[in-house]
N, C-alpha and C positions, 0 to 999 in steps of 0.2 A: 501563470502557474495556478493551479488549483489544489485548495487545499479540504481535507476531508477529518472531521474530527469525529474519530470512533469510541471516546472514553466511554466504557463500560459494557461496550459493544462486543458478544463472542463470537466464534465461528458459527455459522457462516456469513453472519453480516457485514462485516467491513469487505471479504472477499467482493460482494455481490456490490458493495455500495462502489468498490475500486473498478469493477469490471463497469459498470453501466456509466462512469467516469470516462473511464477509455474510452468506450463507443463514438463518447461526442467530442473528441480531441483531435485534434490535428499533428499529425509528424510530427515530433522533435520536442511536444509540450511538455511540459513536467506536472503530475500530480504528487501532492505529499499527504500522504497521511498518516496521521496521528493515532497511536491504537497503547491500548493499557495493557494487556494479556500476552504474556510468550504465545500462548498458543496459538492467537493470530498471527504472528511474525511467524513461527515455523509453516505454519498453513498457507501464508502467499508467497515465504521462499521455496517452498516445496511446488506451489502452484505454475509461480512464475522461473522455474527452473530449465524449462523447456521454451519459452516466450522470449520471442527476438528484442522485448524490451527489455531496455537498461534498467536495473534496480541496485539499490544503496539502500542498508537498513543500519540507521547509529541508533543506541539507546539517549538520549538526549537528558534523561535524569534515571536514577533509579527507580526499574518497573513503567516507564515510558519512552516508544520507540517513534522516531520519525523514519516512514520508507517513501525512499523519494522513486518516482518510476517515471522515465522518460519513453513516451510511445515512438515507436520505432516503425 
């Protein structure tokens, strides 16, 4: 599992930091990351809406989101 910490991090950074994640992944791995901002959670469900990967997004505390994405 790889995990990616984006606190304070806005659009389009964590997008870019998750996408260059997946490149170096193999089938079925799971990356989580960790991001502060709604606006990047709506921006990689919105991204990864169309994407044969698995994605799970729980708020983990208030105003912190873990999105877990299994590459597919």
């Amino acid at each position: 599992m790889i995990e990616i910490k984006c606190f304070g991090d806005i659009c389009p950074i964590p997008l870019l930091k998750i996408n260059n994640a997946l490149k170096k992944m193999q089938i079925d791995e799971t990356l989580v990351a960790i991001v502060d901002h709604s606006c990047v959670v709506e921006s990689i469900r919105d991204y990864f809406k169309t994407s044969s990967n698995e994605i799970m997004i729980e708020e983990v505390m208030n105003g912190v989101w873990e999105i877990e994405i299994i590459k597919k």
